[in-house]
LOKOLKE-505894 format. One record per residue: x, y, z of N, C-alpha, C in turn; residue in three letters. Coordinates in steps of 0.05 Angstrom, whole numbers, plus 5000, padded with zeros to 4 digits. Example, Ala and Ser with C-alpha at 12.3 -4.5 7.8 and 13.67 -1.06 7.14 Angstrom:
BEGIN
526448865156524649105156526449345156Ala525749555142527349795143525850015157Ser
***
This chain:
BEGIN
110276616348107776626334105676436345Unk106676206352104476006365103576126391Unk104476206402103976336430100876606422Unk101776746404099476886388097476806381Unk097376506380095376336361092876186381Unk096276016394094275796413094675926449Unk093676126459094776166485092975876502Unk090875766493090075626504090675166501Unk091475186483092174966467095374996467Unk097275176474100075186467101674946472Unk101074766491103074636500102974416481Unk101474296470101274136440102874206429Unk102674456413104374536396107874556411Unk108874746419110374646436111074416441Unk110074276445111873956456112073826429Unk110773886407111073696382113773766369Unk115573466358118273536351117673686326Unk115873796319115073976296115074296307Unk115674346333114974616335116574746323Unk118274806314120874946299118575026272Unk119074826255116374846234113875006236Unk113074916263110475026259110675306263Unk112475406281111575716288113675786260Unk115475746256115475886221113475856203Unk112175626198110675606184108075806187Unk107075916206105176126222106076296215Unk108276366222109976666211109076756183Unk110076556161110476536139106476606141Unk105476496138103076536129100876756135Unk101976836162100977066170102577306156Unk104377336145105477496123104977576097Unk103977246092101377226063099177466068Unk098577466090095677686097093877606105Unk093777366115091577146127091477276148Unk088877246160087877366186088377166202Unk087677186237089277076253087276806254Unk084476776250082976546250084576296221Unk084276486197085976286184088276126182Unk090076296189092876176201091975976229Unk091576036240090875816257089575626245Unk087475576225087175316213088275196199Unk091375326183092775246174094975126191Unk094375196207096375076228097374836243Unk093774886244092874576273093174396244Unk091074496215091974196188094774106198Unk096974276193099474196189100073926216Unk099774116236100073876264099973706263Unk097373586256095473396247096373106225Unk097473336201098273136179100673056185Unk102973216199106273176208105372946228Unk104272946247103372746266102972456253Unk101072526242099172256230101572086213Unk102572306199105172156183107272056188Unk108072196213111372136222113572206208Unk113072426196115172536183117072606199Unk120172616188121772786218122272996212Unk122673136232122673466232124973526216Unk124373736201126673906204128973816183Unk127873646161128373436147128173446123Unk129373316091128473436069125373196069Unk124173376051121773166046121473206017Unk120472906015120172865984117572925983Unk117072975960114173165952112172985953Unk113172695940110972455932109172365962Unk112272345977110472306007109272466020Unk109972776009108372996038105672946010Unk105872905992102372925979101072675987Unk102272495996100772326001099572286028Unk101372326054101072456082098172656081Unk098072836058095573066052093172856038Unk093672716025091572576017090872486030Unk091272326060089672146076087872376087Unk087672666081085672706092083372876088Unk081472996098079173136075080273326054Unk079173366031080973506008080473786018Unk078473926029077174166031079374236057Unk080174426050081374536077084474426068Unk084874286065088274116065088974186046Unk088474166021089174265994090474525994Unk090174746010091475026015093974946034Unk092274876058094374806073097174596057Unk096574436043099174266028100874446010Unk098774695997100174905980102574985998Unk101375136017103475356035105075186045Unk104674946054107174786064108674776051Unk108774786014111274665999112574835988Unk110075065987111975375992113875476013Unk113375366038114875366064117475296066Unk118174946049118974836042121374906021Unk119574985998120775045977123675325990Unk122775506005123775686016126275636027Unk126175366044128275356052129675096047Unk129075096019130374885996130174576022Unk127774516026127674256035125174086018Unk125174175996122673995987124873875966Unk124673575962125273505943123573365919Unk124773445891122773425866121673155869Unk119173085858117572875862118372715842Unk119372455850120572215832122872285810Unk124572515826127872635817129672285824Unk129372215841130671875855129971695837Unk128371715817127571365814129071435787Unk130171185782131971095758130871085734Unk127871105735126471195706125871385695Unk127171645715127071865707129971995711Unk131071875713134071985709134672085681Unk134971905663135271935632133172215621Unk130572235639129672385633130072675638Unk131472655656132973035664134673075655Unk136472905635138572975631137773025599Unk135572875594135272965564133573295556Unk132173335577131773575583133673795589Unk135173765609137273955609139073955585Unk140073745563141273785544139173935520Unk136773875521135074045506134174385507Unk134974455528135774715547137574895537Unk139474665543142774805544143674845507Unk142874635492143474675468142574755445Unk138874745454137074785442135875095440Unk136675105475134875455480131675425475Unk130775115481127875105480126375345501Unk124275325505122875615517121175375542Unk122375575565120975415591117675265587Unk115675385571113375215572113375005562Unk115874985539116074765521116974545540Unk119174595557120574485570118174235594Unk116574445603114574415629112474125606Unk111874245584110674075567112373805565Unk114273785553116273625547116773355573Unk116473555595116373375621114773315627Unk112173355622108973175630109172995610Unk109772935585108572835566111272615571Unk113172595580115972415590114272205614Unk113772445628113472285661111372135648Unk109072245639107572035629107371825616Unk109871845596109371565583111871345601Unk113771545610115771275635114571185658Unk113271325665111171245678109070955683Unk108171075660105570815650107070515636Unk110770535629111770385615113770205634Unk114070385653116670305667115670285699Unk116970025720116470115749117670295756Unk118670425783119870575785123070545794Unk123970215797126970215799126970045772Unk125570115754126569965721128070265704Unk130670235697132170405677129970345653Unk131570535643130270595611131070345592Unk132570215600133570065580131769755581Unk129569805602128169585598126169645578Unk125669885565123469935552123269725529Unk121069585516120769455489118269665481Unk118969515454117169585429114469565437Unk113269285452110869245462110169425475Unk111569555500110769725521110670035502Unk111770115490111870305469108870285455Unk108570105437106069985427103570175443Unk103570015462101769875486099970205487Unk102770395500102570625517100870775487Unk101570765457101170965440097670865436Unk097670585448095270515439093170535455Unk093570615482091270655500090970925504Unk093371095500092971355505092271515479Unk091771365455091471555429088771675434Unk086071495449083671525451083371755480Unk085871765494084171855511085972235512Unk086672235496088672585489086772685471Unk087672895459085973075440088073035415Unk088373055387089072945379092073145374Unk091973435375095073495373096073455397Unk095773405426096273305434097673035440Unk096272905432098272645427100372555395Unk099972785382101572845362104872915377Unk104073115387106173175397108073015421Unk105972855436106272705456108572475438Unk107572405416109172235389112172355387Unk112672555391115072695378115972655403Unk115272745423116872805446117772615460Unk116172315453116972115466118971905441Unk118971965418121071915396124072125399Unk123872335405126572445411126972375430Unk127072325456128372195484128771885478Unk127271715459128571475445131171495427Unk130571675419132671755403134971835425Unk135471965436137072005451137571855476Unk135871685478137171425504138371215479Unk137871215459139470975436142471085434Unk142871415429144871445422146971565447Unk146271555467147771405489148171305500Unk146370995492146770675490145570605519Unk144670755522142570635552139270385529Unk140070455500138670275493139770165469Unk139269815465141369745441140369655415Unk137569755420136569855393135170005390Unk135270175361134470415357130670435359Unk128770465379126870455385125170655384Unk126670835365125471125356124671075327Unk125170855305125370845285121870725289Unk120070935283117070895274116471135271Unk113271035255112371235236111371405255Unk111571655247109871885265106971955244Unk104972065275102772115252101972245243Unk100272255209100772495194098572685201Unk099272855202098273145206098673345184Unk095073635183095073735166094873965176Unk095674195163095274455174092074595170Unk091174675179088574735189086374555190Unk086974235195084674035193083074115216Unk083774205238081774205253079474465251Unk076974485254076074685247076174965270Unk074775165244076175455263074775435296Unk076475625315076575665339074875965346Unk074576015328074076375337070776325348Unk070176525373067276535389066276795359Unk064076715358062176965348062377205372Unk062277485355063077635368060277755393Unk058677715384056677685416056677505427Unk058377275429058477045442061577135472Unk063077355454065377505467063777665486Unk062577795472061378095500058677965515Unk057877745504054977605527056377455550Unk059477345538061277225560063077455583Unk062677715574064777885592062577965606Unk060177975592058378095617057277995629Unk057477685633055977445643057577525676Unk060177625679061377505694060777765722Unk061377675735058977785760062277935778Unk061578255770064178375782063078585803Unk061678465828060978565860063478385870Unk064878215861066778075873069878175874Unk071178195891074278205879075478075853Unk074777775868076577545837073277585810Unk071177745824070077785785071077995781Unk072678135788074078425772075978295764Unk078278115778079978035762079677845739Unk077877685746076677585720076677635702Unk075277945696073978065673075578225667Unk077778315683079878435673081378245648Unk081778065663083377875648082577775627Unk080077745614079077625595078377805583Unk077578115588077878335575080378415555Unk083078395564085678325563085678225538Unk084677905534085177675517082977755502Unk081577845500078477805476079778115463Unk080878255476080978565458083778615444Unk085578475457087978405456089078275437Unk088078015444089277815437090977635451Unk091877675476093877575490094077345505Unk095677235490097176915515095476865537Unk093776655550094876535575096876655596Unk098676545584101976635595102376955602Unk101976965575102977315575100377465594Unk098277395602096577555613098077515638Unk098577305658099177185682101777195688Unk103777355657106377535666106777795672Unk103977815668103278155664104178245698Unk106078535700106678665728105078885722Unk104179035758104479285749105079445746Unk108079415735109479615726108679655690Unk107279375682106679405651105279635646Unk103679725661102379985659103680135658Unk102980335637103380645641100880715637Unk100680835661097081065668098181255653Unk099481425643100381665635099681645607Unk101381485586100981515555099281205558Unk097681125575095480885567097480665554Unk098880625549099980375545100780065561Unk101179965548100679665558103679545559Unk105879445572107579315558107579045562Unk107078865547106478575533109578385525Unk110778255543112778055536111977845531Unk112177885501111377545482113377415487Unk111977195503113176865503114576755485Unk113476695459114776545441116576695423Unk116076865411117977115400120177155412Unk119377175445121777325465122077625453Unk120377745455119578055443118478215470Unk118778425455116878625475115878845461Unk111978805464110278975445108679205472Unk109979415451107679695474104679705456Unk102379645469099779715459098779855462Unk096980035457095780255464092780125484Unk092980335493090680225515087580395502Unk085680245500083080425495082880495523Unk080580785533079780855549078780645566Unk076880415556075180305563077280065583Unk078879965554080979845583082180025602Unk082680235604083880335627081880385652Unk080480445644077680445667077680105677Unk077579975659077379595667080279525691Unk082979615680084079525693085479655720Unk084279915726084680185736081279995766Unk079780035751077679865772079379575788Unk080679435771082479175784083479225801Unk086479495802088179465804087179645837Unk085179775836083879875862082379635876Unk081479545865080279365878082779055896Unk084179015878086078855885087778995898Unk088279225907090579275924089179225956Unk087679255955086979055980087578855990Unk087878605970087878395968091178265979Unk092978405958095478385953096978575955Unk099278505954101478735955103778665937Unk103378465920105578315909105878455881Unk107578455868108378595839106378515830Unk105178285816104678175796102278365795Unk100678325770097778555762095278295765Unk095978005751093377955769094777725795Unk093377715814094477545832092077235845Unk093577015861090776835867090076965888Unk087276875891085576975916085676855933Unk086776555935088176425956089976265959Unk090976235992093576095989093775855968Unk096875775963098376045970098976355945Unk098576475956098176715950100776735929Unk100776925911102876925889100877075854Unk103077025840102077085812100476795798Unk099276845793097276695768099376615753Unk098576345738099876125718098676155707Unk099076005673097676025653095375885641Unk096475605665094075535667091875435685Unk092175675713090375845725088475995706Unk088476135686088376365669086776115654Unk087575975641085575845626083775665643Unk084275625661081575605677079675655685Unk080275965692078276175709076776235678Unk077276175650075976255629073975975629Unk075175785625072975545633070575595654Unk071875705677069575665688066875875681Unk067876105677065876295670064676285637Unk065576065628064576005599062075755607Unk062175655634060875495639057975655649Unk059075745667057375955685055876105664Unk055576285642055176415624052976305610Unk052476015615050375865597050175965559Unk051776015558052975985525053475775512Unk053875675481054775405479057675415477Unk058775565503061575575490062875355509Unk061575225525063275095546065274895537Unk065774845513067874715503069874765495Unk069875085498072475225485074675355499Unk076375425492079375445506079475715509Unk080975785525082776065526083076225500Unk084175995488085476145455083176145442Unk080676145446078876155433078176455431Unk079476635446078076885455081177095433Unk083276855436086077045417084476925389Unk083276725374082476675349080776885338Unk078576965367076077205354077977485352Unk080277505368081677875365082677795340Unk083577515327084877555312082777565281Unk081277415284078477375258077377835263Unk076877865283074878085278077278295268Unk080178305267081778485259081278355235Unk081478105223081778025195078878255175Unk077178235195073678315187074678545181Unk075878705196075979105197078079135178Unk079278945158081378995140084079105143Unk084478965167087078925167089378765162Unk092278745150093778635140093978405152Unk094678135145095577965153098577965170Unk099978155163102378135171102178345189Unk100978535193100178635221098378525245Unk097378425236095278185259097478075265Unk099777935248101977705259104077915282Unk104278065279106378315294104578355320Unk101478425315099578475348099378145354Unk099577905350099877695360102577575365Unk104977695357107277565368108377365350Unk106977295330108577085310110377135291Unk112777005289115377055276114977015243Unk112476765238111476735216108676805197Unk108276815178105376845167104176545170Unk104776345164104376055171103376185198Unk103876125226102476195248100576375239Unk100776535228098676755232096376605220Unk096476465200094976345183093076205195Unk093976025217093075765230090675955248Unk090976275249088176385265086676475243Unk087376465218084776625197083576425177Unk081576265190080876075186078476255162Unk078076165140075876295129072776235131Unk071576405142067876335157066876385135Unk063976275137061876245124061276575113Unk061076745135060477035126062077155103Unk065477025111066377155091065677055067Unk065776775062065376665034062576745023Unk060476825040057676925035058577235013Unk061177405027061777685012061977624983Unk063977314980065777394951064677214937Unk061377124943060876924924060077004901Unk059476874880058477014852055577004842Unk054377104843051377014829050976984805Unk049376774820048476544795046376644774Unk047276624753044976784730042476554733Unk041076724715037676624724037576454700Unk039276404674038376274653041276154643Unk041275924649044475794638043175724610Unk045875834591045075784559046575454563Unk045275294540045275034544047974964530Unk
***
């Protein structure tokens, strides 16, 4: 493949103890669907950063150092290129997990894998569970200090600088998650006192106020978004999806297309948290929406998934990819919505079904919740409604 690339520059490549790497690495990316000018810029990056770094060939690499090797140099351009590398990597199982070695995170995989294995927690919980760990062993511990140096102070310290800077269920939860792994480094004596025994903080069910967009604030945002583009069809597919729907983050960015059936218009939908599987009926209007995508993106891709990224490295959308690409076009849109989330678009499918009189306990079945409690936490009661059932006030109160 280098010979394809560089007929004039080859012997660089070639003589570098990286050439093994590099012309796989070319392979590999020209397979993605990169044209032959891009792969070559991905190429010469790689040269460049393996050089500058002194990495050895052919070798496992730890993740912490190949991101940092990529950091010494412009973000624009390298940032793809560092993607596909650890995809490259990842492939042939030579990347190793970033700070898996340091002794302050030992205790921490194992409390995870026992939460796994016994619990049957659900992989996002899991992915959650591990940011909100690394972060507080992190900020508490160096990196050859065990867990068992942790004090109360450093505990303190961490709840008290970070309470201001999270959102507040956020660090609610951040509270629990870093009290059960105390709990569980006490009672396998990696600590020799119980450092889980504090108050957690109290929390109310619907204190925060409702989430739902006004419903021209939904269709001024789908049409804001500018679809002469490939990624604005997928866009608007996708947020089409979630505003009519109701659907996940997740569940949009698990979507295959095989979920389609063009034939009886249906949708099939694997809820995340349920662990269910819901067939929807498709309106006309989405099938034309996602029927436009799915032409448009076969250009693009060739990969299962229904929506895919537009660049390396190339693959299915995450979930929170998906809630990003909604940020940005809530920005772009000049609406006052730029503060609102993803789920802001499942709160309005779920308020405007509440509006057209439908059951509570069927809104909870088209959203995936096992409980009415969940369902509850989206039917926040608005102003309009309490405007319906108010009573009028007589014109003459007898005294």
């Amino acid at each position: 493949m280098l010979e394809q690339l560089f007929s004039r520059s080859l012997p660089r490549y070639t003589s570098s103890p990286h050439a093994a790497d590099l012309d796989a690495f070319a392979t590999m990316v020209a397979a993605q669907g990169l044209d032959t000018r891009r792969t070559q810029r991905h190429t010469r990056r790689l040269l460049r950063v393996l050089e500058a770094a002194e990495l050895p060939p052919s070798a496992i690499v730890d993740g912490e150092a190949l991101r940092a090797a990529f950091d010494a140099w412009p973000h624009k351009g390298y940032v793809g290129t560092w993607r596909l590398y650890c995809r490259y990597l990842q492939e042939l199982g030579r990347l190793a997990a970033p700070g898996s070695c340091q002794p302050r995170f030992a205790l921490k995989e194992q409390h995870l894998r026992r939460l796994v294995e016994l619990r049957g927690i659900a992989p996002a919980t899991v992915t959650y569970d591990n940011w909100a760990l690394t972060d507080f062993l992190s900020r508490v511990l160096k990196p050859d200090q065990e867990p068992s140096s942790i004090t109360r102070q450093a505990i303190d310290e961490f709840f008290r600088r970070r309470g201001p800077q999270l959102a507040r269920r956020t660090f609610v939860h951040t509270v629990h998650v870093v009290r059960r792994y105390l709990s569980y480094a006490f009672n396998t004596g990696m600590l020799a006192e119980p450092l889980h025994e504090f108050a957690l903080p109290q929390t109310f069910r619907f204190e925060q106020p409702p989430r739902a967009l006004p419903a021209d604030h939904v269709q001024a945002l789908l049409a804001s978004i500018d679809r002469s583009t490939t990624v604005g069809v997928r866009d608007h597919a996708i947020l089409h999806l979630m505003a009519g729907y109701g659907l996940r983050p997740g569940e949009v960015a698990a979507l295959k297309h095989t979920s389609i059936d063009w034939q009886a218009h249906t949708l099939r939908v694997e809820q995340s948290k349920t662990r269910s599987v819901l067939v929807m009926p498709l309106a006309p209007a989405t099938v034309d929406v996602l029927r436009d995508h799915v032409e448009r993106w076969a250009a693009a891709s060739s990969g299962t998934e229904l929506f895919g990224l537009a660049q390396p490295p190339f693959g299915p959308m995450s979930a929170c990819c998906v809630s990003k690409r909604f940020k940005v076009h809530a920005r772009r849109s000049g609406l006052p919505i730029a503060e609102a989330s993803a789920y802001a678009l499942r709160h309005s499918f779920a308020m405007r079904l509440l509006g057209a009189g439908v059951s509570v306990k069927l809104i909870g079945d088209l959203m995936g919740h096992s409980s009415l409690a969940s369902t509850s936490a989206y039917l926040r009661i608005q102003t309009d409604m309490l405007r319906e059932v108010a009573l009028d006030v007589p014109a003459e109160v007898a005294p």
